[in-house]
Structure formats: C-alpha cells, structure tokens
C-alpha positions as MATLAB code, in Angstrom:
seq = 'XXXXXXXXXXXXXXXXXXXXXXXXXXXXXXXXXXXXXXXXXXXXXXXXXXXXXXXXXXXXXXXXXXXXXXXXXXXXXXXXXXXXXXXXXXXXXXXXXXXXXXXXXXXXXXXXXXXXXXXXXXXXXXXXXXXXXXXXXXXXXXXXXXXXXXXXXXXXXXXXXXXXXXXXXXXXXXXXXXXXXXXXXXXXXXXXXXXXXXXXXXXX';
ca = [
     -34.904   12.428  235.243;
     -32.934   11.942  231.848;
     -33.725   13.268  229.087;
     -32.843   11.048  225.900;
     -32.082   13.135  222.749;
     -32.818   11.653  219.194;
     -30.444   12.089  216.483;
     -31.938   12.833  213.093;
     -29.735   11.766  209.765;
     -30.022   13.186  206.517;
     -31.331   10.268  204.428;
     -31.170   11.478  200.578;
     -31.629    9.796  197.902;
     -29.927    9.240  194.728;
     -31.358   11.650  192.425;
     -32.284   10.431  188.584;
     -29.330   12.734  186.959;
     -27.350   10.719  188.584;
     -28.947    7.684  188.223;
     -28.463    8.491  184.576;
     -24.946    9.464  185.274;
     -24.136    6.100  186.527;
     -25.922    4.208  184.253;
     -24.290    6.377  181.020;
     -21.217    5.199  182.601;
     -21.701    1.940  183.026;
     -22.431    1.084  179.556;
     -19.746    3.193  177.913;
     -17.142    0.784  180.541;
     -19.351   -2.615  179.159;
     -19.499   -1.270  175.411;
     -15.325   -0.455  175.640;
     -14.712   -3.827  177.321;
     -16.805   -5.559  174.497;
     -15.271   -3.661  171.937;
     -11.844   -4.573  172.753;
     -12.823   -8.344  173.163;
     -14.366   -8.046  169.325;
     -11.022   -6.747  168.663;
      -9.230   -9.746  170.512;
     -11.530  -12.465  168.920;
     -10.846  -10.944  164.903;
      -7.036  -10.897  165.453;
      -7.219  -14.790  166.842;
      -9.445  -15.542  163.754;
      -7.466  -14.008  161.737;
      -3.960  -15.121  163.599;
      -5.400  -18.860  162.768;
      -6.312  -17.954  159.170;
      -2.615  -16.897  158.380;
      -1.376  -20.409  160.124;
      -3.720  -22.605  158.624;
      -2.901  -20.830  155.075;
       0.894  -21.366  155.823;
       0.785  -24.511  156.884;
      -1.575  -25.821  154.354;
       1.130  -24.205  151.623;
       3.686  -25.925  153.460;
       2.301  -29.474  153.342;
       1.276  -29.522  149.468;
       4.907  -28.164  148.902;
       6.439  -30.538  150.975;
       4.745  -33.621  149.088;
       5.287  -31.948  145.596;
       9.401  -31.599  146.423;
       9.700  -35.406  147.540;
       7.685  -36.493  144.716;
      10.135  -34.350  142.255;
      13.232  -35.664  144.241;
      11.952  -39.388  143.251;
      11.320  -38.624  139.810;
      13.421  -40.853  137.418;
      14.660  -43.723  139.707;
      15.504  -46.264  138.013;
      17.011  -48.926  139.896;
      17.102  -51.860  136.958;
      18.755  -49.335  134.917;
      16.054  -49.235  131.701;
      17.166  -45.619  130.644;
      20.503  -47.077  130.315;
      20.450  -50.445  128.307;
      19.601  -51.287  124.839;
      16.504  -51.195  124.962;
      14.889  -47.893  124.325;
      11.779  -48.761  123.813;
      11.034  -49.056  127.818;
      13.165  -45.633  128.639;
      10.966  -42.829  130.239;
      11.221  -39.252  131.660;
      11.743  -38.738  135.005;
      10.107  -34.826  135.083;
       8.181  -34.183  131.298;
       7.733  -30.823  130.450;
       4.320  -29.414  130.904;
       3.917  -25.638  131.421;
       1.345  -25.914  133.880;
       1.442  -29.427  135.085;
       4.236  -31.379  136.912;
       4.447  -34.669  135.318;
       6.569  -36.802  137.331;
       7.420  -40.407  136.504;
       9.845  -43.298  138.724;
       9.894  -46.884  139.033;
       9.172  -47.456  142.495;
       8.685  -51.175  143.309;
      12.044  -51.600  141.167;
      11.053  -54.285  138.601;
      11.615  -52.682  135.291;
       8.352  -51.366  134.148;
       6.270  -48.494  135.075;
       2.557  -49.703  135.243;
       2.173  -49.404  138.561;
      -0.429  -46.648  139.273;
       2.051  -45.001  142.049;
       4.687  -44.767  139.721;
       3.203  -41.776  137.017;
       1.899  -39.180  139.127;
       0.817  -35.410  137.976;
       0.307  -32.531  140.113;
      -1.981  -29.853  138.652;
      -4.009  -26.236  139.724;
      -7.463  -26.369  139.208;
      -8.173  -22.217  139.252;
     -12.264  -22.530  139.161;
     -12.198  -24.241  142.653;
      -8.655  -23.152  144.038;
      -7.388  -25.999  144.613;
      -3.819  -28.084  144.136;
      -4.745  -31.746  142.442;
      -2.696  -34.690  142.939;
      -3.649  -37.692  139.489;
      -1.715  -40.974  140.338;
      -1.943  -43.415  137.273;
      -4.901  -43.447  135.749;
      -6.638  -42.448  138.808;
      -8.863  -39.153  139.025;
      -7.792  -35.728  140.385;
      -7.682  -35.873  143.800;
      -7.148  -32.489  145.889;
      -4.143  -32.004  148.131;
      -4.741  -28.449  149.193;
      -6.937  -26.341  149.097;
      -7.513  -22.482  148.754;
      -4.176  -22.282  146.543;
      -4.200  -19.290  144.014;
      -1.416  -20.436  142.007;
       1.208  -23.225  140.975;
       4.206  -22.016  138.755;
       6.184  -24.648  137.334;
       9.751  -23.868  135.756;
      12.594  -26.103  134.388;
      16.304  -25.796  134.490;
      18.825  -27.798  132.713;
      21.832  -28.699  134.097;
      23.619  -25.590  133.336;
      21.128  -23.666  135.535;
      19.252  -22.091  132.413;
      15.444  -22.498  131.936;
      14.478  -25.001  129.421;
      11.280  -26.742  127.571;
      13.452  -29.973  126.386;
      12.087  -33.038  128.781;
      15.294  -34.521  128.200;
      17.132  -31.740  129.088;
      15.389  -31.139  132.467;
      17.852  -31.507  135.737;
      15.804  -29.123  138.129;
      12.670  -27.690  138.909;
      11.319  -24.876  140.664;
       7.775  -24.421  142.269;
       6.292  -21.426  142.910;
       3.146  -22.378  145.325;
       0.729  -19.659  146.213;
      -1.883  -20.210  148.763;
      -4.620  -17.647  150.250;
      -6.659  -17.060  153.558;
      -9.860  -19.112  153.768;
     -12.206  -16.429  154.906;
     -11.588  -12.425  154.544;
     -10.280   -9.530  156.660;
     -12.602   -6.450  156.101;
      -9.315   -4.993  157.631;
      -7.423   -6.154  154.493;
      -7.523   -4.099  151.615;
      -5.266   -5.914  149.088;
      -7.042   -9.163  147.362;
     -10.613   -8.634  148.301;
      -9.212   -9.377  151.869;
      -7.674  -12.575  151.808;
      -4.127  -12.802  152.468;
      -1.874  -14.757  150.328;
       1.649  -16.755  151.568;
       4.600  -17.484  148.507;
       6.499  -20.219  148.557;
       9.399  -21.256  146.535;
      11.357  -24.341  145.825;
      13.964  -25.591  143.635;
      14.694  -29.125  143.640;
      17.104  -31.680  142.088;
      15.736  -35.336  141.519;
      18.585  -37.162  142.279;
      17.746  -39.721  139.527;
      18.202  -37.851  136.514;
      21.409  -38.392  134.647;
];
C-alpha cells in the first residue's frame, strides 16, 4: 500500500514594516520623478520666454532699421531745387523719439500718411509705438524696457543738429514676459540688448 506524503510550505506574509517600507519607497521614487519633471517644464517655460523676448526685440528692430534706411528719399529731388519751401528732414532730432520722414509714392510732396512715421517708448505700459501720419500710436512690441535713440553726423560724432544727422543708432531693450523666481536680477525678468547703427542712404 503507498503511502502519499504531503508537503507543507511556509506561506508568510508581508509584514506592515515592510509594507511601510515599500510604500515609503515608492513615493520618494514618484515625488523625485515629479520633481525633476517640475524642473523640466520651468526650464521649457522659461527656454520659450528668452526666445519669444529675443525674437520679439528682433522684429521691432528690424522694422525700425528699414524705416531709418528709407528716411529722406527723395526721388523728385525737392531738397535739392529752388524751392525750399517743400524741403524736409529725412531723420529730425528728437531725444526720445525717432522721427523719420521720405517720400515714398515719389510725387513731390509728403502728405501721404505712410510717408511721416515716428517710433516712440511708451514706459507706463512697456511697449514700442509705431504713429504713421496723423494716425494714433499703434504698438509694435511689446514688453520693451527701453528705446535709446542717438545721432551721428557724418564725421562719426554725436550730434543734436537735424540737418546735420547722417546716422543713427538704436539701442532696443526688451524683457521676459513672465518671471523666473530663479532670477534674481530685475524682479526676475530677463532682459535681451540690442544695438544698431544705421545709415539712410538718402541723406546727402
């Protein structure tokens, strides 16, 4: 007769220290994966803040230096006749405005609205303004801290005669939109510079 034998396993269970154990664990590996994807997500917003500032600075300066490069054509040649009473300034003096003036459409006489156009920094709301004629202030940019405006004459020296004006140099300042806490400088916006100095090719 056989005799059948029965095995008997030693069926423990998981005890609650380390239940605790594994659950201590578990959340220290979730709160260190979360905390590096915080980490991740601030440095994107803040890698698209510094492009979006740069290339906003980059646009208003790039229609400010092709406006200044137009300044003072004159294609019928009225700065240059008799007549002085229809002469005009291609770049006027302002300190803190860029007053730019060019007959466009070619016929002689600037009343066109395109054809007087100021760019100015309103500091209450940040922003670069564009006026074209008699038109109101309409905003190019954005977030700007600063416009400096200088003016050269021809022998490189700076200069507050209009008529002696043959270059000009922009100084364009723009910020971040929204702050780093990681930031100190600037209450945590970063800033971009840019500088230009241009030569209308009009002027005499």
């Amino acid at each position: 007769m056989a005799h059948s034998s029965t095995k008997i396993f030693d069926q423990r269970g998981v005890t609650l220290t380390e239940l605790m154990v594994a659950l201590v664990m578990g959340l220290a590996t979730v709160a260190a994966v979360y905390s590096i994807h915080l980490i991740q997500v601030k440095q994107r917003v803040v890698q698209e803040d510094v492009m979006g500032m740069q290339q906003n600075a980059r646009a208003a300066m790039d229609l400010m230096t092709r406006e200044v490069r137009m300044a003072g054509y004159d294609p019928m040649g009225v700065n240059r006749d008799k007549n002085s009473s229809n002469d005009f300034l291609g770049v006027d003096y302002h300190p803190k405005e860029l007053h730019i003036r060019s007959d466009l459409n070619g016929n002689g006489v600037l009343t066109d609205s395109n054809e007087s156009i100021v760019f100015l920094h309103d500091a209450s709301t940040m922003t670069l303004k564009r006026k074209v004629g008699r038109g109101g202030r309409q905003p190019v940019a954005g977030h700007i801290q600063s416009l400096v405006i200088r003016y050269f004459d021809g022998q490189g020296n700076v200069t507050g005669d209009a008529t002696q004006i043959r270059m000009v140099e922009l100084m364009l300042t723009a910020q971040t939109e929204h702050p780093d806490a990681n930031y100190p400088k600037n209450d945590g916006h970063r800033t971009f510079t840019l500088r230009s100095r241009v030569v209308p090719r009009n002027l005499p």
